[in-house]
N, C-alpha and C positions, 0 to 999 in steps of 0.2 A: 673382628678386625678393629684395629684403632682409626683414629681420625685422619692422620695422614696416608694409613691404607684406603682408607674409602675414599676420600680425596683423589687418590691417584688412581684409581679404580673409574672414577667417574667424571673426572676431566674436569673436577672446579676443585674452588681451594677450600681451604679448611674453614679460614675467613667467614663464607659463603655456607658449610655446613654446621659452625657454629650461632651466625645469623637466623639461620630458620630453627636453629632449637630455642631461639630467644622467642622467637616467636611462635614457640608452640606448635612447631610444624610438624617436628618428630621429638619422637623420647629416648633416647638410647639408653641404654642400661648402662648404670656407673659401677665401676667394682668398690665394693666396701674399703679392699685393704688398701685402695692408693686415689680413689673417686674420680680414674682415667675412665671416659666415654666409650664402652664397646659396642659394636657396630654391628648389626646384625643382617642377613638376605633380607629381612623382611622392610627392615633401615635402609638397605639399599633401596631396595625397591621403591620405595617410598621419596629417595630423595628425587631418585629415577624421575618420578613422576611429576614433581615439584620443577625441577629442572624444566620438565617439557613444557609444563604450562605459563613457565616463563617465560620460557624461549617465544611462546606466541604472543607473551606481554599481558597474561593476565595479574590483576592485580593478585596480593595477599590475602587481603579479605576474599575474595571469591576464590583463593585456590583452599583458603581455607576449609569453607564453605562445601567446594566439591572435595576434598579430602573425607569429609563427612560423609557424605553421598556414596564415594566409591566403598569406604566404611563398612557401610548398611548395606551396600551391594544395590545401589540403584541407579541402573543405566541412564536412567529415562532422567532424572534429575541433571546429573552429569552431561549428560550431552544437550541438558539449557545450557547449562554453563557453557559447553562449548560453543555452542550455536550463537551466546552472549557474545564471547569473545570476538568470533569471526565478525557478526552484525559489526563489531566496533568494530575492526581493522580495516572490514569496505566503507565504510563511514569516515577514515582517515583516506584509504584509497582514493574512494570519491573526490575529496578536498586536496587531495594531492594531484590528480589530474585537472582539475579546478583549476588552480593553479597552477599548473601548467598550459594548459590552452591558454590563460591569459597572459603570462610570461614571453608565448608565442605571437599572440597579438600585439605584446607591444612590441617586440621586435620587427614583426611584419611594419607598422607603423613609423618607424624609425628610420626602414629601407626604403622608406615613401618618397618619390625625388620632395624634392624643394625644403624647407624648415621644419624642422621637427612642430609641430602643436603641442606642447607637454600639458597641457589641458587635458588630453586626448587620452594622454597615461593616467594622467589625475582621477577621470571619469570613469576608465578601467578599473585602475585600486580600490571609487568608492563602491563600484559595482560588484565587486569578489569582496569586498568588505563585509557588503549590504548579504552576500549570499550566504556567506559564510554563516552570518552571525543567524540568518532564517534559518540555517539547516540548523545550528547549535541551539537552535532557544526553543525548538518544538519539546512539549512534555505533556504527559498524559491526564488529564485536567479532572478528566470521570474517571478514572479507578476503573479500570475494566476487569482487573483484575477482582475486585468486590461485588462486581457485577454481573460475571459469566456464569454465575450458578443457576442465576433465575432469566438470563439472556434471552432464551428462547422464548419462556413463558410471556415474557413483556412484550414479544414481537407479536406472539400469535393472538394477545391480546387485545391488540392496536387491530389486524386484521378481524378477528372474530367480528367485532364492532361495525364494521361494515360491509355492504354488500358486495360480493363480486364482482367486477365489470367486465361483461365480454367487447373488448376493443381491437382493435380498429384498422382496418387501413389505409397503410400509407403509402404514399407515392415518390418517389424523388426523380427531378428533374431528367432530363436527357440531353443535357449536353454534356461536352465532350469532358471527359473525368468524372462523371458524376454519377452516382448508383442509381438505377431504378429497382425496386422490387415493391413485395406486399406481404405487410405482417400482420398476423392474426394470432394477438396474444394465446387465446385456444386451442390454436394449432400446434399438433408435437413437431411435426418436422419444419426446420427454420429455412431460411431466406438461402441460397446459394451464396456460396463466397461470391461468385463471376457476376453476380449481379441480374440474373434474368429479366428483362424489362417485361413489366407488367401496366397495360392502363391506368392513367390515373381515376381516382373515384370523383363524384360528377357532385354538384352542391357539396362544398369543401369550402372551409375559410385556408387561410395557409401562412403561416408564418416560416419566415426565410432569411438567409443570409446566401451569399456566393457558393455554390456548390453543396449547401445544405437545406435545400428548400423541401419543406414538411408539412404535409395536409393535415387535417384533422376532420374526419365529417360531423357534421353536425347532431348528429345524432346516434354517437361511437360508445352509449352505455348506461347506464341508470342513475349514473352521476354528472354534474355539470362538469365539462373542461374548459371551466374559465380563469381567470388567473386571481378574483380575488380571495381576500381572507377566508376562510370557512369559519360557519354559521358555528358547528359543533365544538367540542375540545381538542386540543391541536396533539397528535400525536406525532414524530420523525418516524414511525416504521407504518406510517398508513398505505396503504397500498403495497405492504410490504414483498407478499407473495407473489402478486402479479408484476411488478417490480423486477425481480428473480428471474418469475418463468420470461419476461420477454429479453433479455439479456441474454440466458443461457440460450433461446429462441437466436436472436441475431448473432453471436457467437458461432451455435450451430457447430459443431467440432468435429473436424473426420477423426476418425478411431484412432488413438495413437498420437492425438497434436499434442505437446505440453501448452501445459496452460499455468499461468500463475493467480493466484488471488490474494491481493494486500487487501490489509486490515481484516482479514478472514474472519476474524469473531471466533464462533464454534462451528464456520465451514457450511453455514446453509448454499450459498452461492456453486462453493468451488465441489457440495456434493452435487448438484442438479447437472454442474458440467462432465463431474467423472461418473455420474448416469448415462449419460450421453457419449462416453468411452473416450475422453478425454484423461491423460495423464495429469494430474493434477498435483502441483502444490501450493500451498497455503501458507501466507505468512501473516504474523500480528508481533504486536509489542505483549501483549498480556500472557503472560507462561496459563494462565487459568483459562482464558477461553480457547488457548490451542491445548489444553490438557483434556475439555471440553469434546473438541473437535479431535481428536485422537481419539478418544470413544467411540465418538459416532461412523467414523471413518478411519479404522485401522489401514487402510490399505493406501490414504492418502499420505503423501509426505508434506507435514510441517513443520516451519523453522519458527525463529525468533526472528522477527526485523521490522523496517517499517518502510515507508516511502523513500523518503528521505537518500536512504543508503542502500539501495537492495541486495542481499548479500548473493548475488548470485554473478555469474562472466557477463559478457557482452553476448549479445545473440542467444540467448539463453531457451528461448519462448516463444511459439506462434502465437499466442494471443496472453494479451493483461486484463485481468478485471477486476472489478473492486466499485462493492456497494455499501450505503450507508455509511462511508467513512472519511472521502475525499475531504470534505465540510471541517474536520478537523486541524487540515492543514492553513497557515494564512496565504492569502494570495502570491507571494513570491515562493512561499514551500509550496505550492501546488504548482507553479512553474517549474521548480525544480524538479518535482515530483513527476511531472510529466516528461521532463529531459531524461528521469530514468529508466520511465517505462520504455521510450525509446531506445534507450540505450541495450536493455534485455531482449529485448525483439527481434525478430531474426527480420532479412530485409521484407518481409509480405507477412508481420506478424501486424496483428489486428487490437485495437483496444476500445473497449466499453465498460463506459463511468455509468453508475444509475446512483444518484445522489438527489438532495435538495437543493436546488437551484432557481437563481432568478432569473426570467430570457434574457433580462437585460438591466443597464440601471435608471431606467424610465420602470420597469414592474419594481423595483426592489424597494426605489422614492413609494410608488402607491402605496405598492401592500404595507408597508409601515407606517405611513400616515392612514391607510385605513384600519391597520391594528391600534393605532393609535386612540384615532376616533371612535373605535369600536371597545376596546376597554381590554383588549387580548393581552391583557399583560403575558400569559405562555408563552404564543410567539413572541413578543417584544423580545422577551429576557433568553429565548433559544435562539434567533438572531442573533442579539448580543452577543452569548458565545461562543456563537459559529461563525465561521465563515463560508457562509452559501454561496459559491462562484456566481458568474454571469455566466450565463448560456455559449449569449452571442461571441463573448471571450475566448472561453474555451474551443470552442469551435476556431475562430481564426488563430489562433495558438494552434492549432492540430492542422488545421488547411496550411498553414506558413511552413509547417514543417513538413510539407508534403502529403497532408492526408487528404481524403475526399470524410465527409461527416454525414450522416442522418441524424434524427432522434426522433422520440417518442416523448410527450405528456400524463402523464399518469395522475398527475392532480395538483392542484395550484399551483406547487412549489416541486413535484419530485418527477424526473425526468430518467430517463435511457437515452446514452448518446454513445454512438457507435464511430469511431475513425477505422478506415483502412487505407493502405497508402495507395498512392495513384499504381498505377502499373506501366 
């Protein structure tokens, strides 16, 4: 067929199919005797396909890109792209509801009796400014994409290095909202969602905040849990396994919960929980460590995405997790990041962070002035950049929005913290 038959065949103009053969989108066959464009099924097909991936707003370069892919006959490539795609348009979503909750608040503001404060608007706009530009400026600093091939070998060789620890329990308060149970990293079976209250352990120091109060005994394993520098070479995945098992331990998952895990890596996390008969998906930014984690866990679903933007509905999830990764976000993307997890959760979904973290910014002043004095340049310059939350932060950011919190210490810097919402 000619150009104004495929055109009218396919609901765009001619315009539109002479643009994407500028761009090497398609080739149609020219005839010799007059070098008019004939159109072939397979030309249709093709623009077919082009069209759709418009229609969802992906760019040229990546329809290109996957035009390639579909080419070669590779599902698996093709549907990054797509997955690329969607990540953006919840990443727009996102910001579009963003803006409108605030749109909303100035209004509410305005219907306030007495004189409007336009100040009030002012501090609104620099605040959706401020958010905006945190969600827009996150970028991937380490290449994990360069990184996932030997991912695993470098965690397990942070753990090799040192010794096991059988730890510990813990205790939380008993007042009203607040969890009691006891956890035994060693243990297979975890904590009860309902909270079973369990005595607390006897000769215990205890570091606390408002409904997050956490013992530690004193003598919970062959390692100090004290909060300064360590003596050795500083590695981010030390304690990495034990780390793991007490997360997917406090999660604990009835058969059949969905569960999500950002920043997945190659899925060590979110396999320990679909052990545990949990539905699992997995999301990262690196197409290479979830090509990774599709190896190891064919039966797991993973996407492309990241904190930030989750490409998933509202109530999506009985529980979020996500290790070793939070630290990448800066302090206002981790607020953010936390408004999302809420947002996926369904109303009694549960979340647990295990990250490097400092209790507070009274530990994060020392340990740096004692890296300092100590000559740690490792730490100094992994500090530098990261951004390792406050503990005691995180936690009232989680109790404000309604959660009860515990955690756990696993060594100077790397913690388990567990929110579930009050009931």
């Amino acid at each position: 067929m000619n150009i104004k038959e495929a055109a009218d065949r396919l609901g765009i103009s001619a315009r539109a199919i002479r643009f994407y053969e500028e761009k090497g989108l398609i080739s149609p066959v020219k005839q010799t005797s007059n070098g008019y464009r004939t159109y072939t099924e397979n030309d249709i097909w093709r623009l077919q396909t082009i069209a759709a991936l418009r229609e969802i707003g992906m760019s040229l370069q990546d329809i290109t890109q996957a035009l390639g892919e579909i080419d070669q006959g590779n599902q698996q490539r093709l549907e990054e792209y797509l997955e690329l795609q969607q990540a953006v348009m919840y990443a727009q979503w996102v910001e579009l509801k963003r803006m409108l909750d605030t749109t909303q608040r100035m209004i509410d503001l305005n219907r306030q009796d007495g004189p409007l404060d336009v100040s009030h608007l002012h501090d609104l706009a620099d605040s959706s400014r401020r958010l905006r530009e945190a969600r827009q400026n996150w970028h991937d600093r380490w290449n994990y994409d360069m990184q996932a091939a030997i991912h695993d070998q470098r965690v397990q060789a942070a753990n090799d290095r040192l010794p096991r620890q059988t730890d510990s329990n813990i205790s939380i308060d008993s007042r009203p909202g607040a969890i009691q149970t006891t956890v035994e990293s060693d243990r297979e079976d975890g904590p009860d969602h309902n909270g079973d209250e369990v005595p607390s352990q006897k000769n215990s120091r205890t570091a606390h905040r408002p409904n997050s109060d956490t013992t530690y005994p004193e003598d919970a394993g062959s390692r100090s849990k004290d909060l300064r520098v360590g003596a050795g070479p500083f590695n981010i995945y030390d304690n990495y396994d034990e780390a793991l098992e007490q997360t997917a331990s406090w999660i604990s998952p009835v058969a059949g919960e969905k569960g999500l895990d950002i920043g997945t890596g190659t899925g060590n996390l979110a396999g320990k929980l679909l052990e545990r008969g949990a539905a699992m998906t997995a999301i990262d930014q690196s197409r290479e460590m979830l090509r990774t984690c599709r190896t190891k866990y064919p039966e797991m679903h993973v996407k492309l995405g990241n904190f930030l933007a989750l490409p998933f509905a509202d109530q999506s999830f009985d529980f979020v997790v996500s290790s070793f990764a939070f630290h990448h976000l800066s302090p206002d993307q981790q607020q953010l990041a936390l408004q999302e997890m809420q947002r996926v959760l369904t109303a009694r979904g549960r979340i647990c962070l295990t990250d490097l973290m400092f209790v507070d910014a009274a530990h994060r002043k020392t340990y740096i002035q004692q890296a300092e004095a100590s000559g740690h340049e490792d730490q100094l310059q992994t500090i530098k950049e990261r951004h390792f939350p406050l503990l005691d932060g995180l936690c009232g950011s989680l109790e404000d929005a309604g959660y009860v919190t515990k955690h756990i210490r696993h060594n100077a810097l790397l913690h388990t913290l567990l929110a579930v919402p009050l009931r």
